[in-house]
PDB file with SEQRES, HELIX, SHEET and CRYST1 records, atoms N, CA, C and O in Angstrom:
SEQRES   1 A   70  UNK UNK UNK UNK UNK UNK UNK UNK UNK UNK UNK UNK UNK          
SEQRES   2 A   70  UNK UNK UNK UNK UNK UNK UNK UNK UNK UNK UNK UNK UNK          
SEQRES   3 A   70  UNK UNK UNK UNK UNK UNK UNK UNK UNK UNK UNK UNK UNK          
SEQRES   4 A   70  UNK UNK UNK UNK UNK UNK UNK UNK UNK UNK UNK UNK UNK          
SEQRES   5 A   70  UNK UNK UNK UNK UNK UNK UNK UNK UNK UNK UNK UNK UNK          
SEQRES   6 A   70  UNK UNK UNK UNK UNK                                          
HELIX    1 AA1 UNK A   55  UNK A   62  1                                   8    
HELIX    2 AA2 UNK A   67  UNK A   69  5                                   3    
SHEET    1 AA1 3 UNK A   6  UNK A   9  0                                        
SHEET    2 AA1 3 UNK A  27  UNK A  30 -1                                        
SHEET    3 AA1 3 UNK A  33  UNK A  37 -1                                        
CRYST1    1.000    1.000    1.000  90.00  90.00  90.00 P 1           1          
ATOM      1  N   UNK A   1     -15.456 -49.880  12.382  1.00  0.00           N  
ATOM      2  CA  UNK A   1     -15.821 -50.309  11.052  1.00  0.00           C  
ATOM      3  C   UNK A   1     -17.344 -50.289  10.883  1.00  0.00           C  
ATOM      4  O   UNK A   1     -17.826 -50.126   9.762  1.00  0.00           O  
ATOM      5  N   UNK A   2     -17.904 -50.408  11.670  1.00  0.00           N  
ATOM      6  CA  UNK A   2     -19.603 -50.642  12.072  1.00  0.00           C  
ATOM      7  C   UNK A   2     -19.731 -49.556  11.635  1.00  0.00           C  
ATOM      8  O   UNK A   2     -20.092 -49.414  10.467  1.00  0.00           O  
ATOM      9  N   UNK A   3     -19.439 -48.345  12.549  1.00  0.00           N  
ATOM     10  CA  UNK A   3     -20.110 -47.383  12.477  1.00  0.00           C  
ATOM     11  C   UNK A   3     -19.311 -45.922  11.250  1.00  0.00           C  
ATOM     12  O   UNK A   3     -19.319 -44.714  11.485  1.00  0.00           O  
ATOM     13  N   UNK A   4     -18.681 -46.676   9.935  1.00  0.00           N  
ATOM     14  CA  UNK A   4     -17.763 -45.857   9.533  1.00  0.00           C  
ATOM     15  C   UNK A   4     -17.011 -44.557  10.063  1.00  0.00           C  
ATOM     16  O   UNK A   4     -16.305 -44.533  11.072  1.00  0.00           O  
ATOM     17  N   UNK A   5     -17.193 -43.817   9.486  1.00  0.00           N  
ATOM     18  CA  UNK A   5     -15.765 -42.305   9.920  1.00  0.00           C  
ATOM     19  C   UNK A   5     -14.303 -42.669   9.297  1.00  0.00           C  
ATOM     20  O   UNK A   5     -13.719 -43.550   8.665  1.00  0.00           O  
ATOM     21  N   UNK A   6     -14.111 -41.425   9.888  1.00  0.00           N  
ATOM     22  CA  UNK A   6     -12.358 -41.114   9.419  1.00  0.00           C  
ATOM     23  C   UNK A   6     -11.540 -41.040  11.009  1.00  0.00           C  
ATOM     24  O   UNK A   6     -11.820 -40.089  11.740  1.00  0.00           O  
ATOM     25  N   UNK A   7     -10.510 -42.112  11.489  1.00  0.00           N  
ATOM     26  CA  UNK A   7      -9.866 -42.017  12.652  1.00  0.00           C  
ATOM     27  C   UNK A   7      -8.655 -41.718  12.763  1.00  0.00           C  
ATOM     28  O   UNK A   7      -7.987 -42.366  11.958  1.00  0.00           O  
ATOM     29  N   UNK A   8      -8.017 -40.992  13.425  1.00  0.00           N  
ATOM     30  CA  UNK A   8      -6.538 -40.462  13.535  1.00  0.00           C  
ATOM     31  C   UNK A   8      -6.184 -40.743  15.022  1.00  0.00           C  
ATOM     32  O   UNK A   8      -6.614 -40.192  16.035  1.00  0.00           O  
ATOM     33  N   UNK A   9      -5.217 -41.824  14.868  1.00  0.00           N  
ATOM     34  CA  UNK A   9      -4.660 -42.145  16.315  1.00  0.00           C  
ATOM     35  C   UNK A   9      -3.345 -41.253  16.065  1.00  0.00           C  
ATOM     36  O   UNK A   9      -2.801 -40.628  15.154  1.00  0.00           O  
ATOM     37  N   UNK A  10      -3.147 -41.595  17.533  1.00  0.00           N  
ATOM     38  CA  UNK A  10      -1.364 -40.476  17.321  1.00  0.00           C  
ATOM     39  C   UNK A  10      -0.761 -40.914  18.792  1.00  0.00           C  
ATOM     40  O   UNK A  10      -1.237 -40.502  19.850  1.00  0.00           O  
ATOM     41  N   UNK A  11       0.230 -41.709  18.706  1.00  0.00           N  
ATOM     42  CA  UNK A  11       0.777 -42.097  20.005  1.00  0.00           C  
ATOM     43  C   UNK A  11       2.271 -41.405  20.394  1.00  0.00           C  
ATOM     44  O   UNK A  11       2.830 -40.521  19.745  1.00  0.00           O  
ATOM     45  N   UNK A  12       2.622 -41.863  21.273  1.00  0.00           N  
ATOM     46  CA  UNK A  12       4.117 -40.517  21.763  1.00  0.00           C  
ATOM     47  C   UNK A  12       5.307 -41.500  21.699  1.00  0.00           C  
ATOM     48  O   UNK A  12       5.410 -42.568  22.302  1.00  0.00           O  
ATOM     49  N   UNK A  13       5.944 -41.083  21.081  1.00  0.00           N  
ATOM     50  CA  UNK A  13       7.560 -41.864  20.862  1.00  0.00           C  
ATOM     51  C   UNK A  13       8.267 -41.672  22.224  1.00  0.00           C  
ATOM     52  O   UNK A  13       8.549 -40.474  22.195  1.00  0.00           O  
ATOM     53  N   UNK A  14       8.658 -42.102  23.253  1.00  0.00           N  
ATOM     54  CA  UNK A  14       9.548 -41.687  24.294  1.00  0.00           C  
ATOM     55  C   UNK A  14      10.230 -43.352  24.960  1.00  0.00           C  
ATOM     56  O   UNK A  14      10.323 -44.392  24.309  1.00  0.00           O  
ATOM     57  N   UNK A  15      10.420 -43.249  25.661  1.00  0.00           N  
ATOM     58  CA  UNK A  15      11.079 -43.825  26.466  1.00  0.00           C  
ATOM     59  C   UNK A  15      11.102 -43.306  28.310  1.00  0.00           C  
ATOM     60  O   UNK A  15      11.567 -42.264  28.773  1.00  0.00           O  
ATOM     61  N   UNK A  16      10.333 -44.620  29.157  1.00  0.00           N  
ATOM     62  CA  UNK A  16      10.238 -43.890  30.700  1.00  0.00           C  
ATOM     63  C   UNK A  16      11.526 -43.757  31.352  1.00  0.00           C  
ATOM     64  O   UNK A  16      11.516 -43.291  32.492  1.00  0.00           O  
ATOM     65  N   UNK A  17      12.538 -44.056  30.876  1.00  0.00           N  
ATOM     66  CA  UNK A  17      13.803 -44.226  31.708  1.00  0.00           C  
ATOM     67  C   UNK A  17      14.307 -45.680  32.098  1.00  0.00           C  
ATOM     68  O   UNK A  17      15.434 -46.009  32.468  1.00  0.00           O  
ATOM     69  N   UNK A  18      13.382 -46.320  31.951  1.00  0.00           N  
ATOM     70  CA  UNK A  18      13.817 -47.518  32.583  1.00  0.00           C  
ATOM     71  C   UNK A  18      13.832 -48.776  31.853  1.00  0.00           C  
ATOM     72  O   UNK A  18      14.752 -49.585  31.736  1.00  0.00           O  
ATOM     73  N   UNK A  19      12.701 -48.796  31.402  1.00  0.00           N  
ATOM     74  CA  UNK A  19      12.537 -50.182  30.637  1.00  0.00           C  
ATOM     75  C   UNK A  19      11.222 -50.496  29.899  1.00  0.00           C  
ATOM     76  O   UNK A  19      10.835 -51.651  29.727  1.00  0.00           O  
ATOM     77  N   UNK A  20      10.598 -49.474  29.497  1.00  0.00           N  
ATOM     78  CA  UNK A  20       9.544 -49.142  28.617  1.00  0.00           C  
ATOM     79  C   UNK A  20       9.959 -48.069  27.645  1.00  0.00           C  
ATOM     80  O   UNK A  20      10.730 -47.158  27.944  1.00  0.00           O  
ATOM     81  N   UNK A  21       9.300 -48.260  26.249  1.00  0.00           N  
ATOM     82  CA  UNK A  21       9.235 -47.798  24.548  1.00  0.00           C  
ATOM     83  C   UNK A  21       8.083 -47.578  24.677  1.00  0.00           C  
ATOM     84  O   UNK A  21       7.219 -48.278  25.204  1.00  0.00           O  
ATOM     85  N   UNK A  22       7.972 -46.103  23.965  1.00  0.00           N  
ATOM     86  CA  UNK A  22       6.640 -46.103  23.330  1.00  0.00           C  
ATOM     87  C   UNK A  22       6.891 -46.477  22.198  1.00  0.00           C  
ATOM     88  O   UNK A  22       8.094 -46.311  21.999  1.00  0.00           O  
ATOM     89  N   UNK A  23       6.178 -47.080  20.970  1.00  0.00           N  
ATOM     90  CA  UNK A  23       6.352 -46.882  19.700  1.00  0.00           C  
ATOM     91  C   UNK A  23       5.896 -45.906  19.142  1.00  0.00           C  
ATOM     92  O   UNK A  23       5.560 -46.246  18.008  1.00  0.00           O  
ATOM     93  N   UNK A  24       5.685 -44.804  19.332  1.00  0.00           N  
ATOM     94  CA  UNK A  24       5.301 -43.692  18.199  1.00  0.00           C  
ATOM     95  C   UNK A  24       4.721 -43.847  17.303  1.00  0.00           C  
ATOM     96  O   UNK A  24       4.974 -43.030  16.418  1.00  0.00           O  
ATOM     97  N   UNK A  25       3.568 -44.987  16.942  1.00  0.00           N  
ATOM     98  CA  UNK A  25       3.008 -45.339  15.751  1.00  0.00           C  
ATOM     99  C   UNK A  25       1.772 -44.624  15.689  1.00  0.00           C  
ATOM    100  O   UNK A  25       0.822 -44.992  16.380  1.00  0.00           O  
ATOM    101  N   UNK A  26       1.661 -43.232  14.615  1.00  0.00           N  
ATOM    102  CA  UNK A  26       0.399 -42.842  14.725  1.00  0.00           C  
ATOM    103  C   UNK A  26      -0.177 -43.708  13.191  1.00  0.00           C  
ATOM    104  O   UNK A  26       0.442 -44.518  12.502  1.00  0.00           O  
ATOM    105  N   UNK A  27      -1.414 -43.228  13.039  1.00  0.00           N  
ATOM    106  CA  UNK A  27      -2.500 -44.142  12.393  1.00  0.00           C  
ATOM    107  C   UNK A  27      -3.652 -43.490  11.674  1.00  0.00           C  
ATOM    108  O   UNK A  27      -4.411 -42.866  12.415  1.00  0.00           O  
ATOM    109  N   UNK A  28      -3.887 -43.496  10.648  1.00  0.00           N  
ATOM    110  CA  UNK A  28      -4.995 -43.217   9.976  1.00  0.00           C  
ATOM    111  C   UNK A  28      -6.091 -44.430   9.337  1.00  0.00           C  
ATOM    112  O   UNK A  28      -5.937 -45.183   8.375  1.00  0.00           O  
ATOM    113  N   UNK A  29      -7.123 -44.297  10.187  1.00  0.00           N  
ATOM    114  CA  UNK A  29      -7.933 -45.303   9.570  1.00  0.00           C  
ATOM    115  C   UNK A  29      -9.167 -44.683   8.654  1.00  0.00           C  
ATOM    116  O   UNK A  29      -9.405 -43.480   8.762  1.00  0.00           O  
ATOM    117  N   UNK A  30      -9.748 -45.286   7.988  1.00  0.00           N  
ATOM    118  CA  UNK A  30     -11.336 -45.019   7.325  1.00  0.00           C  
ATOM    119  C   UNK A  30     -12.090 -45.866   7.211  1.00  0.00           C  
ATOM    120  O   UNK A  30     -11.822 -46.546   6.221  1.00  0.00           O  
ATOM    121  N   UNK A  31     -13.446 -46.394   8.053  1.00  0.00           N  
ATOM    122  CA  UNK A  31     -14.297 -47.139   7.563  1.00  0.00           C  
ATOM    123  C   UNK A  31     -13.755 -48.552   8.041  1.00  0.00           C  
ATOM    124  O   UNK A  31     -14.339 -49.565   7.656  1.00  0.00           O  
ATOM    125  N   UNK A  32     -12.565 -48.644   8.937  1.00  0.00           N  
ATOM    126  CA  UNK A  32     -12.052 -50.170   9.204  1.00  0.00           C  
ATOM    127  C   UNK A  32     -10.726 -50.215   8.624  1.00  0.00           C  
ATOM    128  O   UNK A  32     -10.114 -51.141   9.156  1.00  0.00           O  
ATOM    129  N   UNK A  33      -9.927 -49.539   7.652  1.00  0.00           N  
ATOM    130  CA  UNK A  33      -9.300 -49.750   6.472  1.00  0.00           C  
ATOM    131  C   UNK A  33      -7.950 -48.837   6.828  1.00  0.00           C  
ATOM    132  O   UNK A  33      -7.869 -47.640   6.554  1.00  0.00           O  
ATOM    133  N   UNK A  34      -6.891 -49.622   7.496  1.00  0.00           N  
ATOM    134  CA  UNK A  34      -5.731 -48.305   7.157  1.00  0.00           C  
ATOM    135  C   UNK A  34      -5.551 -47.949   6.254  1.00  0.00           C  
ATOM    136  O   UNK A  34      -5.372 -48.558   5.200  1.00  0.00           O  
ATOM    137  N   UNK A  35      -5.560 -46.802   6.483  1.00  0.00           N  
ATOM    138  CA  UNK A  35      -4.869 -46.267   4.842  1.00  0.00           C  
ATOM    139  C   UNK A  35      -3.495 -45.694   5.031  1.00  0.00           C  
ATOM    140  O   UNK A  35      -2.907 -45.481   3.971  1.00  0.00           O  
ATOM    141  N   UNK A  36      -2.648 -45.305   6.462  1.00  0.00           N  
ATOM    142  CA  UNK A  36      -1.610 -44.712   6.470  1.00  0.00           C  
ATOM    143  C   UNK A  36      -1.345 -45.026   8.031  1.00  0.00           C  
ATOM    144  O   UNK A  36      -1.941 -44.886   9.099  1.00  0.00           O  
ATOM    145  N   UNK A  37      -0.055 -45.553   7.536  1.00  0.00           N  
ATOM    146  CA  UNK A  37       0.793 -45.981   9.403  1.00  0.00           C  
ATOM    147  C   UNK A  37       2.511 -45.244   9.478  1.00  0.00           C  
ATOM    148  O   UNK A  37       3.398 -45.327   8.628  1.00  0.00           O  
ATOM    149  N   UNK A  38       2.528 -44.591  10.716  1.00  0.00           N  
ATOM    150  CA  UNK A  38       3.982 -43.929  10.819  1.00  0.00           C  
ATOM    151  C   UNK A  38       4.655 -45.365  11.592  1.00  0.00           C  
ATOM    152  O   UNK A  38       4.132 -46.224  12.302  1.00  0.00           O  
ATOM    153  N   UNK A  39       6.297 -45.140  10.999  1.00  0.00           N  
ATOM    154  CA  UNK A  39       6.838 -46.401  11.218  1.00  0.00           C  
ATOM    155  C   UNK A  39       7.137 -46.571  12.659  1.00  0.00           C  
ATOM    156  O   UNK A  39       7.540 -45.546  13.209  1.00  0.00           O  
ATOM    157  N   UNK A  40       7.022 -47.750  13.479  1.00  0.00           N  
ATOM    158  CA  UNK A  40       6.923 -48.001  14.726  1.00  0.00           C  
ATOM    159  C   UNK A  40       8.847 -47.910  15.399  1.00  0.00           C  
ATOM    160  O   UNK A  40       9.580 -47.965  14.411  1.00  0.00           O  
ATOM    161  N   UNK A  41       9.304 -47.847  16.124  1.00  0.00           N  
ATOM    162  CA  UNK A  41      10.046 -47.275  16.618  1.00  0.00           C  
ATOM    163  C   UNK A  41      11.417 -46.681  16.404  1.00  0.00           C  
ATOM    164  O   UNK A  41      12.488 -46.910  16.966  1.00  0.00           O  
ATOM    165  N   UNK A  42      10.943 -45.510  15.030  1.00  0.00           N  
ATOM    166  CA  UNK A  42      11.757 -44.619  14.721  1.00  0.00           C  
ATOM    167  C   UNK A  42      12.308 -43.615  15.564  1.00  0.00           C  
ATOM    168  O   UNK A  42      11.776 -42.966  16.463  1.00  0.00           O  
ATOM    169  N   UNK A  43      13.772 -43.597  14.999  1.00  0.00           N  
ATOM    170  CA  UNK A  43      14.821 -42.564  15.720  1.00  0.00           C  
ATOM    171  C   UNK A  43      14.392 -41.076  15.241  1.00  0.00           C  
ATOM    172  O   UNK A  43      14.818 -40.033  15.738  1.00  0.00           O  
ATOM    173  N   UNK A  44      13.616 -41.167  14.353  1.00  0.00           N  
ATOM    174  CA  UNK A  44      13.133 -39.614  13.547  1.00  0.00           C  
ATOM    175  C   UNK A  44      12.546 -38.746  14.580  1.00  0.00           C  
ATOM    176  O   UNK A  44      11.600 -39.229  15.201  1.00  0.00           O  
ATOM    177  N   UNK A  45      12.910 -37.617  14.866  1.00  0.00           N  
ATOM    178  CA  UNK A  45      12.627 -36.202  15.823  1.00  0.00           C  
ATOM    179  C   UNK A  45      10.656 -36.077  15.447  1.00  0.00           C  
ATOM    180  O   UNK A  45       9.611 -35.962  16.086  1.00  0.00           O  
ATOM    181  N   UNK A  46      11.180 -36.211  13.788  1.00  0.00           N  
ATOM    182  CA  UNK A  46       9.360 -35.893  13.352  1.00  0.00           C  
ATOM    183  C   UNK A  46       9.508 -36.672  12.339  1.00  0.00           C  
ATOM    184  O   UNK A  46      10.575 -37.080  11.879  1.00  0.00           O  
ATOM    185  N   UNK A  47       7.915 -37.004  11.788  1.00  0.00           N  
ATOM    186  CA  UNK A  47       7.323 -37.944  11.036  1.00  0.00           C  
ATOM    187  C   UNK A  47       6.171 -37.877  10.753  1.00  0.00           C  
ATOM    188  O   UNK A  47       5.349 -38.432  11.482  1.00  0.00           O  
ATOM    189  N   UNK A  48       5.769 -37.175   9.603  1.00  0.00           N  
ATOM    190  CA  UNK A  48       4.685 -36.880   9.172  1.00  0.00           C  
ATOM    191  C   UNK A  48       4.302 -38.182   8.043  1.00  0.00           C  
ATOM    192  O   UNK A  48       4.982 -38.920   7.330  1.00  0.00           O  
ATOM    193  N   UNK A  49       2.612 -37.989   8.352  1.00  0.00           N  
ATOM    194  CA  UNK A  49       2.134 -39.185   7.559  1.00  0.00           C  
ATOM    195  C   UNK A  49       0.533 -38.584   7.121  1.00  0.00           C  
ATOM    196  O   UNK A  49      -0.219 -37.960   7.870  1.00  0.00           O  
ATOM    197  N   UNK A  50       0.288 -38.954   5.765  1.00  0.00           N  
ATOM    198  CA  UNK A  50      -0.673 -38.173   4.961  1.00  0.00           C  
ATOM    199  C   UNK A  50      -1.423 -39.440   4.667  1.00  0.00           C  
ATOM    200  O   UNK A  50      -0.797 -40.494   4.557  1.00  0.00           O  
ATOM    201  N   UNK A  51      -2.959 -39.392   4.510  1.00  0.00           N  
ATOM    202  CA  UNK A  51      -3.747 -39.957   3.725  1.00  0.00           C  
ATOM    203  C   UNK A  51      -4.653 -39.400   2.609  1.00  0.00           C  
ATOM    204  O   UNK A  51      -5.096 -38.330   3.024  1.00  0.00           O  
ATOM    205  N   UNK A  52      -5.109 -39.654   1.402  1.00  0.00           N  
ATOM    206  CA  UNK A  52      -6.518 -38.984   1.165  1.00  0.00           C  
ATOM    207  C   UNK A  52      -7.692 -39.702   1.285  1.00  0.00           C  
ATOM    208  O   UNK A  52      -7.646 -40.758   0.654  1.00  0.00           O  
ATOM    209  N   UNK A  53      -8.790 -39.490   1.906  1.00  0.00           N  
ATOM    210  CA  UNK A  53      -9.700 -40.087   2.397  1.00  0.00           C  
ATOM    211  C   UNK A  53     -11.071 -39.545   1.591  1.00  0.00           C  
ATOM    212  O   UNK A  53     -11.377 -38.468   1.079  1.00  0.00           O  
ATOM    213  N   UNK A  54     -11.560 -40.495   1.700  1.00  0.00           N  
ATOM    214  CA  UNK A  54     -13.137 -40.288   0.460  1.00  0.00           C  
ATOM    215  C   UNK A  54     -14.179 -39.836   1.757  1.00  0.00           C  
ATOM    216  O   UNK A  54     -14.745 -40.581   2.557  1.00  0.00           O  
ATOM    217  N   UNK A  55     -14.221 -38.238   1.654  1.00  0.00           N  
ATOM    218  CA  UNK A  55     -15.645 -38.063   2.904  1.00  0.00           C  
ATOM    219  C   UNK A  55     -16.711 -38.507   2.458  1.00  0.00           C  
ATOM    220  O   UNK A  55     -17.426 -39.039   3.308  1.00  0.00           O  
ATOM    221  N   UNK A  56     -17.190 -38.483   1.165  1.00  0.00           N  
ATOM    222  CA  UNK A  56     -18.316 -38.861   0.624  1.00  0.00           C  
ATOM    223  C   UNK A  56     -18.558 -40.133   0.686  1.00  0.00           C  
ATOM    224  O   UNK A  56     -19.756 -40.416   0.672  1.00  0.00           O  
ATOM    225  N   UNK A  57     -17.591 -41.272   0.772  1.00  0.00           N  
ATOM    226  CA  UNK A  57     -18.096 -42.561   1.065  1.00  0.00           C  
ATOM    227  C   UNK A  57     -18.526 -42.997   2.452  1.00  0.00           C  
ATOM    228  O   UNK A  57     -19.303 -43.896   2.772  1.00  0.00           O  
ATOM    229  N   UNK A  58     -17.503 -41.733   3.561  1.00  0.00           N  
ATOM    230  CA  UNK A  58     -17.599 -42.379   4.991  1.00  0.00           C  
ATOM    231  C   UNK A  58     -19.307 -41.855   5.285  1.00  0.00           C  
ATOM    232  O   UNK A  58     -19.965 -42.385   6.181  1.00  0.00           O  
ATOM    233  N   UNK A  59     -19.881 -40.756   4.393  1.00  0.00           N  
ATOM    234  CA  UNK A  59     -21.051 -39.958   4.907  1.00  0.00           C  
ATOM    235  C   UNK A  59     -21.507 -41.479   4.358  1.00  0.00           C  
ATOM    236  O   UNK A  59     -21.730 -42.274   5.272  1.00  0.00           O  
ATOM    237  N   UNK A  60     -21.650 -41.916   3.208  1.00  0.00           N  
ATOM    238  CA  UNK A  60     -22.762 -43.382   2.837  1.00  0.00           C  
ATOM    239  C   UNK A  60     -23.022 -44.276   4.019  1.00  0.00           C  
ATOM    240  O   UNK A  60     -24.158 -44.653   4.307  1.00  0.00           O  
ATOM    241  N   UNK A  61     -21.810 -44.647   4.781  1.00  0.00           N  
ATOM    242  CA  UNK A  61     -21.509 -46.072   5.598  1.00  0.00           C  
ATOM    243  C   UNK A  61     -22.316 -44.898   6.924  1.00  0.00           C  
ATOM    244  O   UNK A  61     -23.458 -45.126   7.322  1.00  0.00           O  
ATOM    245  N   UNK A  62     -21.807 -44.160   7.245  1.00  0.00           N  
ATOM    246  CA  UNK A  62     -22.334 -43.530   8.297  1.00  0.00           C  
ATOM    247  C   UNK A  62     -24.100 -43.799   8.271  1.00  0.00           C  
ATOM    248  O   UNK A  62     -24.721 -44.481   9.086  1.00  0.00           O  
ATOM    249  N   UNK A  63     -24.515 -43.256   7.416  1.00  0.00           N  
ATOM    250  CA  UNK A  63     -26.019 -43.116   7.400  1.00  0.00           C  
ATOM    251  C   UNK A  63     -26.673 -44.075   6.930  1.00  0.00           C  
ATOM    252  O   UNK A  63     -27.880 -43.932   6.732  1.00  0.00           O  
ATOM    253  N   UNK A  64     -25.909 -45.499   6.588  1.00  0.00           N  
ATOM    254  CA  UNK A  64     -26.765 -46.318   6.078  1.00  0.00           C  
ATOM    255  C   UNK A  64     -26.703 -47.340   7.920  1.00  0.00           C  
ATOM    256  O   UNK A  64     -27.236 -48.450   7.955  1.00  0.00           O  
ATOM    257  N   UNK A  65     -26.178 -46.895   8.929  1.00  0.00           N  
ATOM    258  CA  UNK A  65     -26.495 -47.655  10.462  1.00  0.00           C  
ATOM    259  C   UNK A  65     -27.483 -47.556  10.783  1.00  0.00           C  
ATOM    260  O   UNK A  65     -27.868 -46.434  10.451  1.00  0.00           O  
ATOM    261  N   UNK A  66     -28.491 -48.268  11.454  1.00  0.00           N  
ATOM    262  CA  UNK A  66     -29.548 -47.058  11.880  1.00  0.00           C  
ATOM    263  C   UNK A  66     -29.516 -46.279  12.920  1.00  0.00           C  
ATOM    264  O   UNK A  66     -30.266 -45.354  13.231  1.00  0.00           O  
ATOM    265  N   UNK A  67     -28.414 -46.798  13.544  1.00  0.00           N  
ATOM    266  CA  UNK A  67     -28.437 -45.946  15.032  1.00  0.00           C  
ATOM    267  C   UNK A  67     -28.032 -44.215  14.563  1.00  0.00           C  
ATOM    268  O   UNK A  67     -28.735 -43.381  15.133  1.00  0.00           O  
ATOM    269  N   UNK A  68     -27.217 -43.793  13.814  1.00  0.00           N  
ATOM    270  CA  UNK A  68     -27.042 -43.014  13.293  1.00  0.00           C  
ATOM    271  C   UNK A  68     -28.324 -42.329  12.310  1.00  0.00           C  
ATOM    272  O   UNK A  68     -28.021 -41.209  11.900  1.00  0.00           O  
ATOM    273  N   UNK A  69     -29.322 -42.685  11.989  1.00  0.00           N  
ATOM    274  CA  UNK A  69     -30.699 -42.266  11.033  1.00  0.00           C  
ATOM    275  C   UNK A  69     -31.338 -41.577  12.408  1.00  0.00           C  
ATOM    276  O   UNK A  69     -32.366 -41.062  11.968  1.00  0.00           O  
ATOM    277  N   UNK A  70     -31.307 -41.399  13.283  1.00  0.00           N  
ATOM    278  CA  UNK A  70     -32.442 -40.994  14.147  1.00  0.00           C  
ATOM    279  C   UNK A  70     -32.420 -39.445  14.194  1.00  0.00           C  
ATOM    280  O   UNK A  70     -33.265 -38.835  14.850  1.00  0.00           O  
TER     281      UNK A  70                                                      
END                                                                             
């Protein structure tokens, strides 16, 4: 959130055999802010998940850090 951007997590739906789930929950964040979550431990093969994201605001938050101005 500090340092704005656009983040795309993406985790693996499976199962080890024994006694662990993954949840398959991938993730779109911006700036701190979900904007889009795939549902956590769906039977679905596939599962697509869309956001639209403002680049022009994440460039503002980006360049107003200073660690990022140098």
């Amino acid at each position: 959130m500090k340092a704005g951007g656009i983040y795309l997590y993406a985790n693996q739906q499976a199962c080890d055999g024994d006694r662990l789930y993954y949840d398959g929950s991938a993730m779109i964040f911006q700036t701190g802010s979900l904007l889009a979550q795939r549902s956590q431990f769906s039977l679905s093969d596939v599962e697509v998940i869309t956001a639209t994201c403002d680049i022009e605001g994440t460039k503002g938050v980006k360049f107003s850090v200073p660690h990022f101005n140098k």
